[in-house]
C-alpha positions as CSV (number, residue, x, y, z in Angstrom):
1,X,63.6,2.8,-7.5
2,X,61.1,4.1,-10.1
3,X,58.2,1.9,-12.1
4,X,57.9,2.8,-15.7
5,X,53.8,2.7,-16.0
6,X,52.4,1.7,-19.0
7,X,48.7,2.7,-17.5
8,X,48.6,-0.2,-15.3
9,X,46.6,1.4,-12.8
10,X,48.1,-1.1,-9.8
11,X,47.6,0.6,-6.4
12,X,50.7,-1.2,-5.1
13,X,52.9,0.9,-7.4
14,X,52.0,4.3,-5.7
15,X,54.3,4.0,-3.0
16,X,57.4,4.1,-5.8
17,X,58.3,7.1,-8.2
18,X,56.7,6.8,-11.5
19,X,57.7,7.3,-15.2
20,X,54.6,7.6,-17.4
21,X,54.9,5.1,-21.0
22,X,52.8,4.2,-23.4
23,X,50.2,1.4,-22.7
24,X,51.7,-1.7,-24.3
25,X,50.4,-5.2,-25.1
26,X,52.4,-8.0,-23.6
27,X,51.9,-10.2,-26.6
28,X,52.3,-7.6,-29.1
29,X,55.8,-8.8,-30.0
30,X,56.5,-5.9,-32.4
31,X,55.0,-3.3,-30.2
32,X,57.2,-4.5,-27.2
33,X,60.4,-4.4,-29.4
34,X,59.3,-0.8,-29.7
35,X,59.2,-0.1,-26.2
36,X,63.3,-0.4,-26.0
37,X,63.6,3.3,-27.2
38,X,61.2,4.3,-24.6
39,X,62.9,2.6,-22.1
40,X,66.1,3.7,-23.4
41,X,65.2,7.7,-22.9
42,X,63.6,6.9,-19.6
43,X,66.7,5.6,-18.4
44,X,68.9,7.9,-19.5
45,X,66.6,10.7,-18.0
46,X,66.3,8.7,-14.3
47,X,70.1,8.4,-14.8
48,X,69.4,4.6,-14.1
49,X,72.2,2.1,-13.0
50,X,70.3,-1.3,-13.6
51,X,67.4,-1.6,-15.7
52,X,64.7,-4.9,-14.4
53,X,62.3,-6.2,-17.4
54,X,60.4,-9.1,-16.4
55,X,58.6,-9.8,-19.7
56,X,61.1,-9.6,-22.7
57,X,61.7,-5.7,-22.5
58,X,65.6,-3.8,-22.7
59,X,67.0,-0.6,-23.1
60,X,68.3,-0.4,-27.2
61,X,67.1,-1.9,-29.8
62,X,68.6,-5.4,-31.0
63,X,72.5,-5.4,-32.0
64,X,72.9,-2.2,-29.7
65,X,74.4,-2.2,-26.4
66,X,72.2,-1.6,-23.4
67,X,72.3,1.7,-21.7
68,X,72.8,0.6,-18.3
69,X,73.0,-3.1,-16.9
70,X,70.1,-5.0,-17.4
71,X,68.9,-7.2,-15.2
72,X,66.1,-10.0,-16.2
73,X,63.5,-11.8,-14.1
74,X,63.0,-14.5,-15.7
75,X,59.4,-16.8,-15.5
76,X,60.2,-19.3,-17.9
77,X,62.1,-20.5,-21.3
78,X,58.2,-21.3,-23.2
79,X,59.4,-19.8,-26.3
80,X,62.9,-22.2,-26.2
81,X,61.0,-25.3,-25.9
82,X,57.8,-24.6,-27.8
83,X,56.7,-23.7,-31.4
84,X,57.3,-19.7,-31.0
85,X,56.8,-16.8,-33.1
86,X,60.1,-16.3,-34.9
87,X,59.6,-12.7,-33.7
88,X,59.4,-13.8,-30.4
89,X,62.3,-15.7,-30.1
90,X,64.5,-12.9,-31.7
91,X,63.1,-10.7,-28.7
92,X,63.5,-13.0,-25.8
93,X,67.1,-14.7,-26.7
94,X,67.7,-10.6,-27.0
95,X,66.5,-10.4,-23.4
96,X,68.2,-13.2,-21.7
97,X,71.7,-12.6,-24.0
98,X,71.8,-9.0,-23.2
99,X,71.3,-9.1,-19.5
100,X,74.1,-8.4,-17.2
101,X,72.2,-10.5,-14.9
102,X,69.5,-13.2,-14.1
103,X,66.7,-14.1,-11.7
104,X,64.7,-17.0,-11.9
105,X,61.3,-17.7,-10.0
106,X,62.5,-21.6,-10.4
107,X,65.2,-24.0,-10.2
108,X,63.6,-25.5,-13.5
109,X,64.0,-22.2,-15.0
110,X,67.3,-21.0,-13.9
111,X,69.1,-24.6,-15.4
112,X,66.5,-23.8,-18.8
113,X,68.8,-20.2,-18.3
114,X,72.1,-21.6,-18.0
115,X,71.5,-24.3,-20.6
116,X,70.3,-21.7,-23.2
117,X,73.4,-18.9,-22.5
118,X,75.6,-22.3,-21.9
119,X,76.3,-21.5,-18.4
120,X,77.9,-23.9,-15.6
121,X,75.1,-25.1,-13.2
122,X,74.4,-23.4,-9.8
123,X,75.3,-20.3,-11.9
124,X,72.0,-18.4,-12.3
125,X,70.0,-17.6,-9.3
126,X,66.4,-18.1,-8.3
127,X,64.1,-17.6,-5.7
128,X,60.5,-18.8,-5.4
129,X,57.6,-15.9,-5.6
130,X,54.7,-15.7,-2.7
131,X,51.4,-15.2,-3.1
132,X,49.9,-12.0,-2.3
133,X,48.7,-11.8,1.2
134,X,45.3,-11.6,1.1
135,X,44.8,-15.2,-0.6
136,X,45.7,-16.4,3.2
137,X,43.1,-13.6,5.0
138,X,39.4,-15.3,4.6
139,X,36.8,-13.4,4.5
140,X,33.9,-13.5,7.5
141,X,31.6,-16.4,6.7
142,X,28.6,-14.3,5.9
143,X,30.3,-11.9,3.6
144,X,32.4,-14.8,1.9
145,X,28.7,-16.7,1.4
146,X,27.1,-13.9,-0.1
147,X,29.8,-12.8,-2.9
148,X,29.5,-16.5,-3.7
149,X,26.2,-16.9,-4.0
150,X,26.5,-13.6,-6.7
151,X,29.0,-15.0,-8.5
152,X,27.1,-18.5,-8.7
153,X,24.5,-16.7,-10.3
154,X,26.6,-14.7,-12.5
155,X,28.2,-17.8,-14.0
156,X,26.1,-20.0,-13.9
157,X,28.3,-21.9,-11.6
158,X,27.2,-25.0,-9.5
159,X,29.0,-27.8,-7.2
160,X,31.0,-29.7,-7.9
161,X,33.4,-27.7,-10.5
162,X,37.0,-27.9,-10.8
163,X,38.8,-24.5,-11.4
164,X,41.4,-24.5,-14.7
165,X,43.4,-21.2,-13.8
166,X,43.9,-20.7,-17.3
167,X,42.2,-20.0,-21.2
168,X,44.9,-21.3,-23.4
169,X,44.6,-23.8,-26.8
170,X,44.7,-27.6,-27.0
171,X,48.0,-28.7,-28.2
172,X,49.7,-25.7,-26.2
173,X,52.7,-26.8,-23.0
174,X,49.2,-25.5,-20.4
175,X,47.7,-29.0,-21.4
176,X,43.6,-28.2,-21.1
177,X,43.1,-31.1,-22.9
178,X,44.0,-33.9,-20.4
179,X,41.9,-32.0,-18.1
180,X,38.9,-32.3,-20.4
181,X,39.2,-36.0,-21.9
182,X,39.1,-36.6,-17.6
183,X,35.9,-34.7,-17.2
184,X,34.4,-36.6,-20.0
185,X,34.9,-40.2,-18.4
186,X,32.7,-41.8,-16.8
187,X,31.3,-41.2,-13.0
188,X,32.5,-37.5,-13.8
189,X,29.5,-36.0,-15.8
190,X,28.0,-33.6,-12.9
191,X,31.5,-31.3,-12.8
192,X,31.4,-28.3,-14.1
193,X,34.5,-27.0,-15.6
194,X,35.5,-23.3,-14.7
195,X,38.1,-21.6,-16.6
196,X,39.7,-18.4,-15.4
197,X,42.7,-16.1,-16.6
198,X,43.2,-14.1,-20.1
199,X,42.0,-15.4,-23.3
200,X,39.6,-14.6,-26.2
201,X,36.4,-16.7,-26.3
202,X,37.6,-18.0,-29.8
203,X,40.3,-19.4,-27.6
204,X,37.9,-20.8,-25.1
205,X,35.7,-22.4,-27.6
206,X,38.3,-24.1,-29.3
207,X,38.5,-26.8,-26.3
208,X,34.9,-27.1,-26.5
209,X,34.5,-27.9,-30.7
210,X,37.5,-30.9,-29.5
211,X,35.4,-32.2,-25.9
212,X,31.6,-31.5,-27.3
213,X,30.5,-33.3,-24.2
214,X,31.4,-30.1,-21.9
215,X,29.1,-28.3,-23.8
216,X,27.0,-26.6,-21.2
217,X,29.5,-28.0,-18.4
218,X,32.4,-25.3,-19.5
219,X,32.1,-21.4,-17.9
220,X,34.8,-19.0,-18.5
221,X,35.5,-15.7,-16.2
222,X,38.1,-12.9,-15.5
223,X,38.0,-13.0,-11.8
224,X,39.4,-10.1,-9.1
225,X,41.6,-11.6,-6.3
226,X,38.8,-12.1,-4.0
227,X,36.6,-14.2,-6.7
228,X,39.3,-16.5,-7.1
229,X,40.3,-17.4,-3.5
230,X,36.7,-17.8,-3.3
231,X,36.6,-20.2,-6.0
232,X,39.8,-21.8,-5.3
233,X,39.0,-22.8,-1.5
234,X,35.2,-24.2,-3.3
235,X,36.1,-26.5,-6.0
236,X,36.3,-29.8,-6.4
237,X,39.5,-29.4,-7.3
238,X,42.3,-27.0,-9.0
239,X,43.9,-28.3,-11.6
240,X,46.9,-27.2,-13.6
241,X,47.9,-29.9,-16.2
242,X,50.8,-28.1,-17.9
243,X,53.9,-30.2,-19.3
244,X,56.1,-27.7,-17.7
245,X,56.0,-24.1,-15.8
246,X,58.2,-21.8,-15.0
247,X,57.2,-22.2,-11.2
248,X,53.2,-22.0,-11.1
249,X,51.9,-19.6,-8.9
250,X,48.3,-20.2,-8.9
251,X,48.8,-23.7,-7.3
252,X,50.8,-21.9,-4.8
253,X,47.4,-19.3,-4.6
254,X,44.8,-22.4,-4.4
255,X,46.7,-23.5,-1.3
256,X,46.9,-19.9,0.1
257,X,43.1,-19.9,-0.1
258,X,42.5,-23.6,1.2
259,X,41.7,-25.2,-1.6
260,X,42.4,-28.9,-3.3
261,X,45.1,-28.8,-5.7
262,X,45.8,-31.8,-8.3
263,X,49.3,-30.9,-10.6
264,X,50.7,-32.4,-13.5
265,X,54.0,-33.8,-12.2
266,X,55.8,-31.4,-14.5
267,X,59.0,-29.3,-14.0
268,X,58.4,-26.1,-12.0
269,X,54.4,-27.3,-10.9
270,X,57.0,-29.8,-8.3
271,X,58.2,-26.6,-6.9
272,X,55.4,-25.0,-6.8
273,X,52.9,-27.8,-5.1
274,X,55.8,-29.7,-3.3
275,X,54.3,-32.5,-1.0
276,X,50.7,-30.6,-0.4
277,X,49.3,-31.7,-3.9
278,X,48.3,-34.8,-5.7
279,X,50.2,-35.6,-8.8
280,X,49.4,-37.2,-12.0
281,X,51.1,-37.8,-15.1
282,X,50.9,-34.9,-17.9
283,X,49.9,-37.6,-20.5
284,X,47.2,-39.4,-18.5
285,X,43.8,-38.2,-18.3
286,X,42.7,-41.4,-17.2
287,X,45.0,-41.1,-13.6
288,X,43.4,-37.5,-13.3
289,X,40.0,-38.9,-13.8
290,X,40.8,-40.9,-10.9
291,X,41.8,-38.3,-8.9
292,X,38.7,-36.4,-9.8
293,X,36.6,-39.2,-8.8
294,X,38.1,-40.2,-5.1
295,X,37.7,-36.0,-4.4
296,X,33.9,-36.5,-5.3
297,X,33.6,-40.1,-3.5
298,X,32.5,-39.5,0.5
299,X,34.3,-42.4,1.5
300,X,37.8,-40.8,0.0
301,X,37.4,-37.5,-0.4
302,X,37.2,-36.3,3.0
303,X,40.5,-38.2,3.6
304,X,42.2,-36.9,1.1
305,X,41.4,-33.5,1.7
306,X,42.3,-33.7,5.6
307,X,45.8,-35.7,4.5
308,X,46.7,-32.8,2.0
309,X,45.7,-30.1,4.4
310,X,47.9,-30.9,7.8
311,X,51.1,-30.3,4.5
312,X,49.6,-27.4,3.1
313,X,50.7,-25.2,6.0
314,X,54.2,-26.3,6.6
315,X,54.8,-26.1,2.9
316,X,53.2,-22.4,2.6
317,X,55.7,-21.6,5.1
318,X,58.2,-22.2,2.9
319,X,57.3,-19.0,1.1
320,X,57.5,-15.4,1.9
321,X,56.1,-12.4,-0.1
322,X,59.4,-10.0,1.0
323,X,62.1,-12.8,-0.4
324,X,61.7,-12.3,-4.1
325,X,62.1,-8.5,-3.4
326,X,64.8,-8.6,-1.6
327,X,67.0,-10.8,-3.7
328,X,65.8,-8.8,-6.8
329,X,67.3,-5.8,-4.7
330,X,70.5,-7.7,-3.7
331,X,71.1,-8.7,-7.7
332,X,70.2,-5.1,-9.0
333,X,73.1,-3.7,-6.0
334,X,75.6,-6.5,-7.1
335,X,75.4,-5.2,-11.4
336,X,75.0,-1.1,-9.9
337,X,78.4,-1.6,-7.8
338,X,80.2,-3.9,-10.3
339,X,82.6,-2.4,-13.5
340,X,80.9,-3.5,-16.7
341,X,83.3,-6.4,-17.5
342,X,82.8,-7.9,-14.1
343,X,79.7,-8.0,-15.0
C-alpha cells in the first residue's frame, strides 16, 4: 500500500510508502479534476492494481477509462440531494460511475449509492468509521483542568456552551440555524454557542447578521484533537442539527469523550448516535430548545445525563477503529484479484 501525499503532514501516514503530489484544495473543484493526471502517472509508476479516492479523486480525466480499478469510499451523496456546483456534480457522478467498486461509512449512504448508479439494494457495502483512540483516553485531571482553563481564556469561552462541530451557512443540509433560533428562546440566554471545524469568518458571521441576539454569545475555533474532547466532555451539550449525514462522526467523537449529545433525527446522525443521544426533529427549534433547557435544569439534567451515559458504552462498543480498514482491504483484494468485466 502507498499514500499519495499532497503535503498533509499526518504522522499516521509514516508507517506506509509515500508518493509526493501537489498540495490540493478539497473544494477546489477544478484543481481536483486536475489531480487525475497526477494520480494517473503515480499509478502507472507504483504499478498500482486498485486505486482508493475518498473525496471525488480518479485516475483519467472524465470520458477516459481509469488506469487501474478504482475503488471509492464514499461519505455521502451531498451534491445529489443539494444545490451543487455544476462542476461538482460532473466530478463526483465521475467518481461514483467510474469506480469498479464502493464503500460506504453508512447504510444511508450506501442505498443514496445504489439509488444514484440504479443498483439492487444490499448491493453496495458499508461499514461504520471509529473514532480515533485517543477521544476515549482522558487526560489526568490536573493536566485536563489546566489546558481548559487556557483555552477558556483564549476564547473567551464560559459555562454553559453548547459545541456546533461545524462553520457552515444558514440554508445549507448542516442546519446551524435550528440551533440558533433555540439559543435565542427564552430561559436559554446564558449559553454560549461554540463553533468548531473549517470555515471562513465571512461564513461564520453570516449566522450571526440572521440570529443578532448571539451577538457576543457566538465563538468560533480550529481546535487539535485534545481541545475538542476537552470541549466535547464540557458542554452543555453537542449538537449536530443537519437534515442528513453521511454517518456523523463527531457525534460518534462527543461520546468517545463523555460528552452530551442532542442529534437531529436525520438519516446517517441515527447511525451514528443510535440509542445514546437525544433526538429532535430537524425542523423544530422549539423541541431543541427544550432539550437545551432540561440539560441546564438541576432537577433534569443530571437525570438525563446519567440515563444517556449507562448507553453510551454499550453503543461505543459497537465500533472498532481496525473494521473500516479492514473491509477497505478486503474490497481493494476482491477488484485486484477479479478480471475487469467481473468487476
Amino acid at each position: 500500500m502507498a499514500l499519495i501525499d499532497r503535503n498533509s503532514h499526518t504522522a499516521l501516514s509514516e508507517g506506509f510508502d509515500s508518493l509526493s503530489a501537489s498540495e490540493a484544495d478539497p473544494l477546489d473543484w477544478p484543481g481536483l479534476s486536475a489531480c487525475s493526471g497526477e494520480n494517473g502517472r503515480l499509478v502507472q509508476q507504483w504499478q498500482a492494481d486498485v486505486f482508493l479516492s475518498s473525496w471525488i479523486t480518479t485516475t483519467a480525466p472524465p470520458r477516459q477509462q481509469p488506469l487501474c480499478a478504482e475503488l471509492a469510499l464514499v461519505h455521502d451523496c451531498m451534491p445529489e440531494r443539494s444545490q451543487a456546483d455544476p462542476e461538482q456534480m460532473r466530478q463526483r457522478r465521475r467518481w461514483l460511475q467510474g469506480a469498479a467498486g464502493w464503500l460506504a461509512v453508512s447504510a444511508a449512504s450506501a442505498a443514496d449509492v445504489e439509488g444514484l448508479l440504479q443498483r439492487r439494494a444490499g448491493s453496495v457495502p458499508w461499514c461504520h468509521p471509529a473514532v480515533d483512540p485517543s477521544f476515549q483516553q482522558p487526560l489526568p485531571a490536573a493536566v485536563a483542568e489546566r489546558l481548559l482553563a487556557r483555552l477558556r481564556q483564549r476564547l473567551g469561552l464560559r459555562d454553559p456552551y453548547v459545541l456546533l462541530p461545524s462553520i457552515s451557512v444558514p440554508g445549507s443540509y448542516k442546519n446551524p440555524e435550528v440551533l440558533a433560533e433555540a439559543l435565542c428562546r427564552s430561559g436559554l440566554e446564558p449559553v454560549q454557542l461554540l463553533r468548531s471545524g473549517g470555515g471562513s469568518a465571512v461564513v461564520a458571521q453570516q449566522l450571526l447578521d440572521r440570529f443578532p441576539a448571539l451577538e457576543g454569545r457566538s465563538l468560533t475555533a480550529g481546535l487539535t484533537e485534545l481541545e475538542l474532547a476537552l470541549v466535547y466532555r464540557q458542554a452543555l451539550a453537542v449538537v449536530m442539527p443537519s437534515r442528513i449525514e453521511g454517518f456523523g462522526l463527531p457525534a460518534l467523537e462527543a461520546l468517545a469523550a463523555g460528552g452530551t449529545v442532542l442529534l437531529a433525527d436525520s438519516r446517517g446522525l441515527r447511525e451514528a448516535g443510535g440509542r445514546a443521544c437525544l433526538r429532535f426533529p430537524a425542523h423544530n427549534p422549539g423541541q431543541l430548545a427544550g432539550l437545551l433547557c432540561a440539560l441546564l435544569d438541576p432537577s433534569t439534567g443530571p437525570w438525563l445525563r446519567c440515563r444517556l451515559a449507562s448507553r453510551r458504552t454499550a453503543h461505543l462498543n459497537r465500533f472498532h477503529p481496525h473494521l473500516l480498514g479492514l473491509a477497505l482491504l478486503a474490497e481493494a483484494r476482491r477488484l485486484s484479484a477479479a478480471p475487469p468485466a467481473a468487476r
